[in-house]
N, C-alpha and C positions, 0 to 999 in steps of 0.2 A: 301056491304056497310052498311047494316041496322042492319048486325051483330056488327061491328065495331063501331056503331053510341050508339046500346044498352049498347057493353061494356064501352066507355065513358060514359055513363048515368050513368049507374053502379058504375063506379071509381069516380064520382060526389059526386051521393048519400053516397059509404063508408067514404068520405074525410069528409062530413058535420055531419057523428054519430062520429067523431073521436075529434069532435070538443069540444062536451057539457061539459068539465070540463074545468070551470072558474072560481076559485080560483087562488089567486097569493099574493105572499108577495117579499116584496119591503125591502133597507136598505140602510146605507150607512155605509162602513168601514174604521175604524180607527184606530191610534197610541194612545194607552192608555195613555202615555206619553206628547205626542205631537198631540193635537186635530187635528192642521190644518193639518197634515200630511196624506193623504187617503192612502187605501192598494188598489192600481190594480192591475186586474188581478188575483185578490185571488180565490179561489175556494170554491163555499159553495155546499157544498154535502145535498140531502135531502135522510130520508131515513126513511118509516112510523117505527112508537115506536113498538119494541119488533120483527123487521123485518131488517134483515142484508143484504138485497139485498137492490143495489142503484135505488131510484124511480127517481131523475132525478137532474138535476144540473146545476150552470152558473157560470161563470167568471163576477167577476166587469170590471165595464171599466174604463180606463182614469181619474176617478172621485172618483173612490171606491164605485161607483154604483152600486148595484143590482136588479135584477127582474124576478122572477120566476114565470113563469106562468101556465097553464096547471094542477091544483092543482085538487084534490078529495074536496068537503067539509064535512065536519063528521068525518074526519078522525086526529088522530094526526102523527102527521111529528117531528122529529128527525136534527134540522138543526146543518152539522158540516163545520164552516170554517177553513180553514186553508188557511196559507200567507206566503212567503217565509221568514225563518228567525223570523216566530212569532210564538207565542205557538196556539194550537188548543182551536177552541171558540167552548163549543155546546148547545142548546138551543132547548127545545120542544114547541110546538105552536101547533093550532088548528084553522081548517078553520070551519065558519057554513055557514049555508045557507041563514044567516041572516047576518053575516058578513064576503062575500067568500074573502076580502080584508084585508090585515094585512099588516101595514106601522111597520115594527121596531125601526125605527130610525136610530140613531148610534149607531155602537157596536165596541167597543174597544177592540182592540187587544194588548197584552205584546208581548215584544220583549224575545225570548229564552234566558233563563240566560246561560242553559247547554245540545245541542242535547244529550249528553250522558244519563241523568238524565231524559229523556224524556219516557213517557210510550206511548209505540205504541196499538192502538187498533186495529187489524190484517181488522176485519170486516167494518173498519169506513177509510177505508185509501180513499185517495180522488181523484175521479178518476182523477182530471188535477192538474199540480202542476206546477208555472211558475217560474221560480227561472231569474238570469240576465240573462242568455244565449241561456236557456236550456228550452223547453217545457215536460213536463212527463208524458206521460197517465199510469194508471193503467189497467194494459190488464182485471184485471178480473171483471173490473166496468162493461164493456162493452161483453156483453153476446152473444158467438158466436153459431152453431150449433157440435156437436161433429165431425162431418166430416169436418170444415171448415179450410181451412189456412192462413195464418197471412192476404193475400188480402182483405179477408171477414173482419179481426179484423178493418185492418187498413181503410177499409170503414166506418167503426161507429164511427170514432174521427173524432169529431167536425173538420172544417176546413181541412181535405183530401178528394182530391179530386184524384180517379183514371180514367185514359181514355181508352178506349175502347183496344188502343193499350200497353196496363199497365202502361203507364208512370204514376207519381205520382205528386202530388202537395201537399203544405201545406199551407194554405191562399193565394194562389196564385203565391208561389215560388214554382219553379220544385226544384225536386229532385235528387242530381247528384250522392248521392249513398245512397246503404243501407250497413249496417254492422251488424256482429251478436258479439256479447260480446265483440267491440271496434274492430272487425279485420273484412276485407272481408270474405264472403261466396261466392266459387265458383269463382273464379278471379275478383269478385265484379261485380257479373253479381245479377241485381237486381228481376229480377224476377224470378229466380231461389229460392229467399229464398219468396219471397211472395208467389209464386204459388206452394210450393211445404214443405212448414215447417208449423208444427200441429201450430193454434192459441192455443194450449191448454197449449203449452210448453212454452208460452212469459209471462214473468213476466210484462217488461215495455217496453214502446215503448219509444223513446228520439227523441225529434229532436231540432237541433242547425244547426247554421250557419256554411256552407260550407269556413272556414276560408281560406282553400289554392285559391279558385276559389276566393276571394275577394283580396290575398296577388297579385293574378297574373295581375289581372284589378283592380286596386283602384279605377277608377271612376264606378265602380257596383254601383246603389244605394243601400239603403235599399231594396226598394221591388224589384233587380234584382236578391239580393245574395241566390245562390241555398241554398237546404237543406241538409241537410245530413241526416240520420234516421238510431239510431242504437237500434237493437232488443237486448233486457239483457234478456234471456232465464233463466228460473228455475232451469235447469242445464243442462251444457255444451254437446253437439255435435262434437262425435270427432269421429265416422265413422255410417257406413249404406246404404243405396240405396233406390231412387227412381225410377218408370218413369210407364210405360205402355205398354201391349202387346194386341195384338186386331186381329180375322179374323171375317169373313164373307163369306156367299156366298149366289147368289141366282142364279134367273133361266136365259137361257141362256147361261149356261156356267161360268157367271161372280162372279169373288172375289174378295178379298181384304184382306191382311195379312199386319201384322207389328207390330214393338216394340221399342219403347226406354229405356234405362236403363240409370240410373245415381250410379257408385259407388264411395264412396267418403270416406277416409281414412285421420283425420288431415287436409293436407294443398293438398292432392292430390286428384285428379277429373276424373276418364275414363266416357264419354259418349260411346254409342253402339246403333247404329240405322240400321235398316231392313225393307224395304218394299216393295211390290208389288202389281198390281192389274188389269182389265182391264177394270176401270169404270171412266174412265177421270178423275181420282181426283188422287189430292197430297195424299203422302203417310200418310204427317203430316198438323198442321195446323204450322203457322210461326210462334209463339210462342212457340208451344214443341218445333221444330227446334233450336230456338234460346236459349230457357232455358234449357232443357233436351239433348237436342243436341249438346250442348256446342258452337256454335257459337257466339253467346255474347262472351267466354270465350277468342277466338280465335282472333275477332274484324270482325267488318261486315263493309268491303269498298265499298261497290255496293249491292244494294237491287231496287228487282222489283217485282211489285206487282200487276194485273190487276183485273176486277171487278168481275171477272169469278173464281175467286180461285187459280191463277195459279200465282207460287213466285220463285224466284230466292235469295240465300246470296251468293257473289263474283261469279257468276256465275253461280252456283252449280243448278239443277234445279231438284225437288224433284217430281215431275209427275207430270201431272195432264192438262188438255186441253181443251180449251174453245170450239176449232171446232172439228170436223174430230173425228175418234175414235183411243185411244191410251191402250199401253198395258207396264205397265212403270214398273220398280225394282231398287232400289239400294237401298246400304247400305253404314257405313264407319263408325269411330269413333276417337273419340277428348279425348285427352291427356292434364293435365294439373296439375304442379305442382309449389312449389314456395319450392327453397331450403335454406340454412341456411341467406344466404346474404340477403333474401327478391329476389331473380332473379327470375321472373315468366315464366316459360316453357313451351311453348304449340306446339302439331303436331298434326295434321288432317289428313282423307284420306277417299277421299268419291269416291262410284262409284256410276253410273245413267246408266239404258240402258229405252229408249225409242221405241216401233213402234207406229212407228204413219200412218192412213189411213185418208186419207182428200180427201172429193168430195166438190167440189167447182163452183157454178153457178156465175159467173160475166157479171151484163149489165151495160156496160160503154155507155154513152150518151153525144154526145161531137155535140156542136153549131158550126156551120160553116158559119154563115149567110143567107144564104135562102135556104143552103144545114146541111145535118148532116152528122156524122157518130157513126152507133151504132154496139158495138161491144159487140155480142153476145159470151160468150166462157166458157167452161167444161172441170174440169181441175178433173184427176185422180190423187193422187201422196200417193205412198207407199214411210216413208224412217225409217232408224235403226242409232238413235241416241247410239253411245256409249262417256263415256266420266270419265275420270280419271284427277282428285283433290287431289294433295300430297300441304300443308301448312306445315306453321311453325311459331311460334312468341318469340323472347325473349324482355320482358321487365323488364329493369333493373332501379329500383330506386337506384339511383349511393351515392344520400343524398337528405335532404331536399329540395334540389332547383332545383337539376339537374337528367334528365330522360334521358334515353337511349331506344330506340324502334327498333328492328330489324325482318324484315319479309319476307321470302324467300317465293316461292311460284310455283310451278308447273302445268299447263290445260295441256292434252292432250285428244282431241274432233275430232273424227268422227265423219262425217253422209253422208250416203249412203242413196241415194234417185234414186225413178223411178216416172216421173213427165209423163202425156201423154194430152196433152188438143185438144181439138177441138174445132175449133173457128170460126166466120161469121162474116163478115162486111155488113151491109145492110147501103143503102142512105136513107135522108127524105122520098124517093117515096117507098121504104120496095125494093129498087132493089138487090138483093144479087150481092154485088162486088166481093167476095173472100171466100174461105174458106181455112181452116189448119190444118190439121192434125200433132202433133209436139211430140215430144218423147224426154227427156233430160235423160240420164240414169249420175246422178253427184255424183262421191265418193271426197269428200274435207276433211280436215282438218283445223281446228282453234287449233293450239297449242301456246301455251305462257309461256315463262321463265323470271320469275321476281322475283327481290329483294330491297325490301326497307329499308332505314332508316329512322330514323331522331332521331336529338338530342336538346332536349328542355334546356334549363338553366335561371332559376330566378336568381338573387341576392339578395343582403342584403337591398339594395338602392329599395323601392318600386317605382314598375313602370318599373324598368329597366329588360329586359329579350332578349335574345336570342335564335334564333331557327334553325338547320342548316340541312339537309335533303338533302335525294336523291332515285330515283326510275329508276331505269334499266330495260327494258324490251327487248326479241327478240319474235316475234311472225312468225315464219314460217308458212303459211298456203300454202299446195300444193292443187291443183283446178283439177279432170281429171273429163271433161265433153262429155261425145257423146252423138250427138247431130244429130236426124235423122227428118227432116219436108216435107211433101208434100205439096206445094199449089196449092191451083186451081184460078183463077183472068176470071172471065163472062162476062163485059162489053166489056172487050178485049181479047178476048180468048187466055189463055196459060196457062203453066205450068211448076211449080220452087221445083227443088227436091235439097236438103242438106243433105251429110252424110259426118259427119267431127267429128273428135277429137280435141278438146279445151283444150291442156295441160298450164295450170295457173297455176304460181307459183309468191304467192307475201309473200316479207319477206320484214317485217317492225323489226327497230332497234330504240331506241329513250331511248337515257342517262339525265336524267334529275335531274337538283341541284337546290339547293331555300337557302335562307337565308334570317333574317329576324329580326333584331332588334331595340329596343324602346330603347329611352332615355327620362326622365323626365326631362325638363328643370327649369320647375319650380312645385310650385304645380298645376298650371291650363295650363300648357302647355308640349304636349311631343312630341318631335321628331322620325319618323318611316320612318327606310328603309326597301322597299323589293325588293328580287333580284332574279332574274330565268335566270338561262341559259338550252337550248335542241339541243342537239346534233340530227339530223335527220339521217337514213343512210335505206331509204326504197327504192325497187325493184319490179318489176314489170315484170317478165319474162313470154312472153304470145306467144305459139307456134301452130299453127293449121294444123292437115293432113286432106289429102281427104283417102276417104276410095279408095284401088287398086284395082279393078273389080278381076284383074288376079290372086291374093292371096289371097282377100279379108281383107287383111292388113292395117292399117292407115299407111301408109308411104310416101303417097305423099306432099309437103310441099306447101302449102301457101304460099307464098311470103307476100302479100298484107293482109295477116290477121295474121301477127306473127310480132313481135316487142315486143325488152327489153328494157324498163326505167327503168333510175336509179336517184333517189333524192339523193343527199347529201346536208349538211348543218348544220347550227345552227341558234337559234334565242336568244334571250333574253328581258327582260324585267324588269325592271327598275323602280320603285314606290316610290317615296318622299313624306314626307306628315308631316303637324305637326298639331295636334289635342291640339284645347285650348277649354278648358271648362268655360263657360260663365258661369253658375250657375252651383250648382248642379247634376240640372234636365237637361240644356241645355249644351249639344259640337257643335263644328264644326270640318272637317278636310278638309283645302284645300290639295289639292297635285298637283304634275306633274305623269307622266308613260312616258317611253321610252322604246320602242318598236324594235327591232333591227333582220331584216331579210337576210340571206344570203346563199341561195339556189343556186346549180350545176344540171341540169336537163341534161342527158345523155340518147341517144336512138342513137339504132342501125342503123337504117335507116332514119334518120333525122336530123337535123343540131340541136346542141347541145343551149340550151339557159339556160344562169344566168340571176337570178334575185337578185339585192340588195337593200334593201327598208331602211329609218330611219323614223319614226314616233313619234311625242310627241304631248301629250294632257294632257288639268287638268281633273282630278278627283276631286270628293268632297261627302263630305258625313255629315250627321246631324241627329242629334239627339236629340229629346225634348220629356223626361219622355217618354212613351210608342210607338212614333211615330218615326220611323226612314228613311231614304231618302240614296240613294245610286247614283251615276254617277261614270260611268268608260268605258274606251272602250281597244280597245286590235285588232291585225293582226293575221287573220288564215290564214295557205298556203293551198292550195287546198288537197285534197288528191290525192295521187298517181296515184288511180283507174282512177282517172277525166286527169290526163293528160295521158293516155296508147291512142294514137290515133287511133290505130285498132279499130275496130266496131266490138259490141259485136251481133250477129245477130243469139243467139240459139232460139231467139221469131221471125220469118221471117218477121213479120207483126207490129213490133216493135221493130226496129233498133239503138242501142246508140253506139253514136262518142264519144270519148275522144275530149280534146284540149290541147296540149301541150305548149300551150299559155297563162292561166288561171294564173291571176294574184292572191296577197293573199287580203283577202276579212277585210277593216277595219269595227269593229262595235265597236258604242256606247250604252252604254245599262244603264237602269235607272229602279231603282227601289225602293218602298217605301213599308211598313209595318206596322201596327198597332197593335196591341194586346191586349188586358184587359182582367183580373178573377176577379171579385168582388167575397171573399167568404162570403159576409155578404146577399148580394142581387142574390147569386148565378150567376150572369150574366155573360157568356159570349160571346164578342164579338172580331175580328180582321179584319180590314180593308187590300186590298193589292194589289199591281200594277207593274207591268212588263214592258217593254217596249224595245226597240232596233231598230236605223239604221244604217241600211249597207252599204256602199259601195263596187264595184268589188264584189256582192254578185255573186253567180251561178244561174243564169235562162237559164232552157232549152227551145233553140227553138224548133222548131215541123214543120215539114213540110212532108205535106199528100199525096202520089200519090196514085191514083188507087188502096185505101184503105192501102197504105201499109205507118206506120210512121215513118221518119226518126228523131233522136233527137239530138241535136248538143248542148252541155253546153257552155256557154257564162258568161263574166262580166257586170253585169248590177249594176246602182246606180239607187237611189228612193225604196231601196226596206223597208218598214217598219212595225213592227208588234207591238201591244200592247195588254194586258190581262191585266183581273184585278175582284174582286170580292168583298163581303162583306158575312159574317157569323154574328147571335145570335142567342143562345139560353138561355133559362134561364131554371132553377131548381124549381122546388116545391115539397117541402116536409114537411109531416104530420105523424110524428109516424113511421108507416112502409110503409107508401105508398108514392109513389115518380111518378111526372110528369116530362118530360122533354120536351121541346120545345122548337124548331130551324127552322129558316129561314133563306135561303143563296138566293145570287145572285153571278153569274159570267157574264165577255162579252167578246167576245175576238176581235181585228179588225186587219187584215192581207190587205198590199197593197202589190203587186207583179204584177212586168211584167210581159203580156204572150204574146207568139210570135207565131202563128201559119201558117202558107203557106205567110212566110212574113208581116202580118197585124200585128198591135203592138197597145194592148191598157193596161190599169191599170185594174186590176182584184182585186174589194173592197170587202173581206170575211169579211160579220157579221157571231158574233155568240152570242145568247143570251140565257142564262139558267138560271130563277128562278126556286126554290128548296124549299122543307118545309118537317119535320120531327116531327115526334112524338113518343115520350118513355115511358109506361106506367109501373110500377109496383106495386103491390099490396099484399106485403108482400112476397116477392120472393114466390109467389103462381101463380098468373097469369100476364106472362108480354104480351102486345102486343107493338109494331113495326109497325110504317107507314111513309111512304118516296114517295115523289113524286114531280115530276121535268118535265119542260117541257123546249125544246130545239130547239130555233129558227134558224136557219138557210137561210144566205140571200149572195147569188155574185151577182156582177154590175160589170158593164164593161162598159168602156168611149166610145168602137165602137161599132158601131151597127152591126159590123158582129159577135156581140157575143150576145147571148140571155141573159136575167138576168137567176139568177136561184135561186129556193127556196123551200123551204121543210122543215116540223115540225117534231118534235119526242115528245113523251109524254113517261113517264116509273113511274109507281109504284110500288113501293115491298110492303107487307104487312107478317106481321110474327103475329104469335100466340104461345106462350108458357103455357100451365099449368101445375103444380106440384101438380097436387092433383087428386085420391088422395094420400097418402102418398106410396112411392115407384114410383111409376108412372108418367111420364114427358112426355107429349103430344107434340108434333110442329107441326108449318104446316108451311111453305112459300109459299105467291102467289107471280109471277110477271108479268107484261103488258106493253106489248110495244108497242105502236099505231106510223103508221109515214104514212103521206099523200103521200109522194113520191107513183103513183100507176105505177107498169110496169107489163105488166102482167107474171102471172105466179111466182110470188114474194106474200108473206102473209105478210099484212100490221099487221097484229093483232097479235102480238106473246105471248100467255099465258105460264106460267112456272109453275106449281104446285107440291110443291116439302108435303109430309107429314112423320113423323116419331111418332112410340109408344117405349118408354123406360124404360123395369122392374131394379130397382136398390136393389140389395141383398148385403149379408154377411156384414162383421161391417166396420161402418165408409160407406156405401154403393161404396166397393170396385170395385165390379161387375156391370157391366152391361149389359143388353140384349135389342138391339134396333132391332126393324123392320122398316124398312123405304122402300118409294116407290120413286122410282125418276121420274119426268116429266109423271106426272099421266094424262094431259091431251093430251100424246103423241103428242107436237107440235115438235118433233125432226128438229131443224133446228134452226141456227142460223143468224142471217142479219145482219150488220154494212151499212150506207152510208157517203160518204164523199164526198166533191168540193174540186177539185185539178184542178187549171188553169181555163179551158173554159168545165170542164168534171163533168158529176155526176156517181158517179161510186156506185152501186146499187148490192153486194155482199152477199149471201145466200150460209152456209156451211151444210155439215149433223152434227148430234150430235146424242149420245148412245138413246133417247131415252125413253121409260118408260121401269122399269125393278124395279123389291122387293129384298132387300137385309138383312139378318139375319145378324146382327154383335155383338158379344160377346168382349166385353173390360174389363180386367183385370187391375185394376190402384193400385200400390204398394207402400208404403209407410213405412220404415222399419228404424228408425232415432234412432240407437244404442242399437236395442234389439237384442238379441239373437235369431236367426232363426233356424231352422233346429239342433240344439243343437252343432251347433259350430261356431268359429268368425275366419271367412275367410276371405280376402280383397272381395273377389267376390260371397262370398255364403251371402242370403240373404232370 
């Protein structure tokens, strides 16, 4: 902390020398012509006499005001304006230290008689130029470092803002694409051309109003309509390769290899990626994945992301493990090309093999009124993740108004697992009720076959547009589980031995349409239908043998623990709405939904039951300038798994029923939003809230005998939840050094039944999390990183056969980066987990200290050579706790540990040279 505390003192002290030049000169600009006439927006370039590098510059405002401050005195300055459509004004001046203040006046501007006739002076071009539409940096005003790429450019222009996860902003409108010489780069995957094309090669950077995203919504405001930003390159890019190769190894045995490559020829794009390792990390980070990887290019419909490193795109799951120790590879690569018509073509094909080793400590602590029960349990489980990803995408701009989107898609997913836990139930008095010894040896599959469309159509009429779609999916998943447990039960002496085969077969189908069109009735009013139908056609075939002493064979059959369900049905849904815009700034949209259920539920051994349900509710939704409000509700049918009434009992000692009774669950749900970017005061802020009630929700009862629990899923009403939060931070910047500074708040409140040995009360989860960050940098030389959050946790319960329950969590991270000195890039990450939950044999204190050193050689610092240590204060272990129901469940896994690893990375960069003395599509 005293280090931390010095280097703020530090970053103080440099911000106040950065200060002492105060000089500044003032103006107002005008039509030589027409006095009353101001020029905003104009650009005055400063630049000291007989010196062709830009010393520093401002936009008039609104007024044709200026104000340049930050000035040298003694020195003479060079001032050039220029104004869209006027000739270039230029003027020398001189600051002293007698007079550091110089008021101009007005300075009159001529209107261009002839651009043609105009003498350009290459050295005085100005680095902002505002024209009606169009904003234009000049790349070479703004001084990047030789290795840097367009990211770094597009950080030094005034009003870009990028965020952590590359998105972009420009005064506080996002960015919905980038383009390089008016065409996409790389299927208009945007950071692909920020993160990976020289800032040396950009002549101007452009940015204008995203006109189709405004044709498609006319009520956009001003400040909602995205940006566009297209890069005018020096000259043209029409083949080359990037990406990156990298191994490592250190002691114990342990490595890490892998590479991406990007080749790209014209309008065609192969990615190729490879990885392996046996140090719980992702191959890659989710960026290369997405930009070098080509996944942007492909489209990303499911992304997961947790705080441990470990990410998923459509599934696809690229290594890497928060618990347990894992030993992960795959590879695959993305195709993409766009042929004469503009038709855009892409195929994918990734493979992933995982082994994963997970030791696992769980104490569950569950209230029983003047009893408890604490379940002590050690869980060993070896399993071998394999898994195959064949994609495809065609997108077809058919014309200006109308899109065509087609996407086939392929999983086929193993995993083979051997689970073995041993387990204790002890009462309040520490009496051992039972113990478990349990073995699950489960080979399953998750396969899925799907194919989407959908078909987009604007018209000529703004406002008016159509959208017509559809997603087919089959997902067969077969289950083969054996499943071998001992128990022992002490208060009442006996003993329950299980050896059974669990053949599970559940194959879900589900055909689904939507359509969806506006009409403009007038200019402040429009009319919106939407319309869903789904076909359901899922199965549930579930068969159980006893093992045959005499053969040793599973061939004896259950009766009582095998039954097939079968769902069929359809549903739909139905949405009316018409949105009248009161001002501007303010819409409304009443509506209705219609909601429409009609399920066939069929089982072998049980009387057959339909359900048909019709439902309608209004919706409504608003909107005023940054603050938006949402209501809508909707019917879910149970899932399949929940009505299979055989009991699933490969955990002896925690037993779940099906109900084949389970009604479908309506909820309403509500949600509001805020947002704000000041780019002038740097601020931002977004307010936001969540909420939903249930009806026919799913709460499981629980009922306890002689340690052993039975679960039975039920319909229950009152069940309600809501979340919600607030974020700011704000920006300071001085020259090259930059503050950043953020406070958040979240809370979350959950009511839910809980039902346990028949008592029934309301179980009220608080959860309360303030948060605060701090981003230091100081001339991309030294940044530090500080984050720290503390996390309240509170249940109550209406009977008093439930105890309250409550427990804190605190966590800070702290990061250290230096870059000096040159070559050389230092890190360090600490993190701390304090949490008063005490149970023994559990470490409330969990330290994480992670450090790295990084030599950067050969040109453009291609090369790299890092030593890094991982969890240098060898706390090997990870903990999570959570309240669920009347339980605090108190879980501690292993983790790799401290270990040093040498890693050499190779990053290539090859944008239309000649390599290797020849030009191959793949040689590079």
């Amino acid at each position: 902390m005293k280090k931390l505390l010095l280097s703020l003192a530090f970053s103080l002290i440099i911000f106040n020398l950065f200060a002492q030049k105060n000089g500044s000169i003032t103006g107002i600009l005008a039509d030589s012509a027409n006095h009353k006439v101001t020029l905003n927006y104009s650009t005055v370039s400063v630049y000291k006499v007989g010196d062709s590098v830009l010393t520093t510059y401002k936009l008039s405002d609104d007024k044709g005001l200026f104000k340049i401050n930050g000035l040298a005195t003694g020195i003479k300055y060079r001032l050039v304006v220029t104004a869209w459509q006027y000739g270039t004004f230029r003027k020398e001046v001189e600051l002293t230290a007698a007079n550091p203040t110089l008021n101009l006046g007005t300075l009159y501007l001529s209107v261009k008689a002839n651009d043609l006739n105009e003498v350009v002076i290459s050295a005085e071009r100005p680095p902002v130029i505002v024209r009606k539409d169009t904003i234009e940096f000049n790349a070479e005003s703004f001084k990047t470092l030789p290795s840097a790429v367009v990211e770094d450019l597009l950080k030094k222009l005034p009003g870009v803002a990028i965020a952590p996860d590359g998105s972009i902003q420009v005064n506080g409108k996002a960015v919905s694409k980038i383009l390089v010489d008016g065409k996409e780069f790389f299927g208009g995957d945007q950071q692909i051309a920020t993160k990976n094309l020289p800032a040396n090669i950009i002549d101007k950077v452009q940015v204008v109003d995203d006109k189709q995203a405004k044709r498609r919504d006319p009520d956009l405001t001003a400040s909602e309509i995205p940006q566009v930003i297209n890069l005018k390159l020096k000259k043209a890019i029409k083949k080359g390769a990037f990406g990156k190769l990298y191994a490592g190894g250190g002691q114990r045995s342990l490595y890490q290899a892998g590479g991406l490559m990007n080749f790209f020829r014209d309008t065609t794009q192969v990615s190729v990626l490879a990885y392996g390792n046996n140090i719980n990390q992702p191959g890659f980070n989710p960026n290369d994945v997405q930009r070098i990887g080509g996944f942007n290019r492909s489209g990303i419909n499911s992304m997961m992301m947790t705080s441990g490193g470990y990410f998923e795109f459509n599934g696809i799951s690229f290594g890497g493990s928060y618990n347990g120790i894992q030993t992960s590879s795959g590879g695959g690569f993305n195709f993409n090309t766009i042929n004469k018509k503009g038709i855009k073509f892409n195929t994918q094909y990734f493979f992933g093999r995982s082994d994963n080793l997970l030791e696992k400590l769980t104490n569950t602590n569950q209230t029983l009124g003047s009893d408890r029960l604490i379940t002590n349990a050690n869980e060993n489980t070896s399993s071998l993740i394999l898994k195959h990803t064949i994609g495809g995408k065609l997108d077809w701009q058919i014309d200006s108004l109308t899109q065509l989107t087609i996407e086939p898609a392929i999983v086929l997913n193993s995993n083979n697992s051997v689970s073995k836990v041993s387990s204790g139930n002890n009462n309040a008095n520490n009496q051992l009720i039972n113990t478990l010894e349990n073995v699950n040896d489960r080979n399953s599959s998750t396969n899925k076959y799907q194919i989407r469309a959908d078909l987009s159509k604007d018209f000529k009429k703004t406002g008016r547009s159509f959208n017509l779609g559809t997603d087919i999916s089959a997902n067969p998943n077969p289950i083969v589980n054996y499943n071998r447990s001992n128990s022992i039960f002490y208060l009442v002496p006996s003993t329950t031995e299980i050896d059974q085969l669990r053949n599970n077969t559940i194959d879900n189908f589900r055909a689904y349409v939507y359509a969806n069109y506006t009409e403009p009735i007038g200019k402040k009013l429009n009319f919106k239908v939407d319309a869903s139908g789904n076909i359901i056609n899922n199965e549930n075939a579930l068969n159980t043998f006893y093992r045959n002493p005499a053969n040793q064979l599973y061939d004896i059959v259950v009766p009582n623990l095998s039954q097939t369900v079968k769902q069929a049905g359809f549903k739909t849904n139905t949405n009316v709405s018409v949105r009248y815009k009161i001002t501007k700034d303010l819409y409304v949209q009443p509506g209705l939904v219609h909601n429409y259920i009609l399920l066939n539920n069929r089982f072998t051994n049980a009387a057959d039951i339909d359900q048909r349900y019709n439902f309608i509710w209004p919706t409504f939704q608003f909107k005023y300038k940054i603050f938006s409000f949402n209501y809508s509700a909707r019917f879910t049918e149970p899932n399949v798994s929940y009505l299979q009434p055989v009991a699933d009992n490969t955990n002896a000692f925690y037993i779940r029923n099906g109900n084949p009774n389970l009604l479908p669950a309506r909820t309403q749900n509500l949600s509001m939003n805020m947002y704000k970017y000041d780019p002038k005061s740097l601020i931002n802020y977004n307010l936001y809230g969540y909420g939903n009630f249930t009806k026919n929700g799913i709460v499981n009862t629980i009922t306890i005998n002689n340690g052993v629990q039975t679960v039975n899923p039920i319909n229950m009403s009152g069940i309600y939840n809501f979340q919600g939060g607030a974020n700011i931070s704000k920006d300071f910047r001085k020259d090259k050094t930059s503050l950043k500074v953020g406070l958040g708040f979240w809370a979350s409140f959950d009511h839910t039944p809980v039902i346990v040995n028949n008592i029934q009360s309301d179980a009220n989860v608080f959860n309360v999390g303030p948060n605060g960050s701090l981003r230091l940098n100081l001339n991309d030389k030294v940044e530090i990183n500080q984050s720290y959050s503390v996390n309240l946790n509170r249940s109550k319960y209406d009977d008093s056969f439930y105890t309250n329950i409550s427990y804190n969590t605190h966590q800070s991270t702290s990061e250290l980066i230096i870059r000096y000195p040159k070559k050389l890039v230092f890190e360090t990450s600490y993190s701390l987990t304090i949490n008063n939950q005490k149970i023994a044999g559990y470490n409330n204190n969990i330290k994480y200290w992670n450090a790295a050193l990084t030599y950067l050689f050969m040109k453009n610092d291609r090369a790299q050579l890092k030593f890094s240590v991982n969890d240098i204060l060898q706390s090997n272990v990870r903990r999570s706790i959570q309240i669920t129901g009347n339980s605090i469940i108190d879980t501690q896994s292993n983790n790799l540990g401290r270990y040093g690893m040498l890693t050499l990375t190779y990053n290539i960069q090859n944008f239309g040279q000649k390599v290797g003395g020849r030009q191959t599509f793949f040689n590079f």
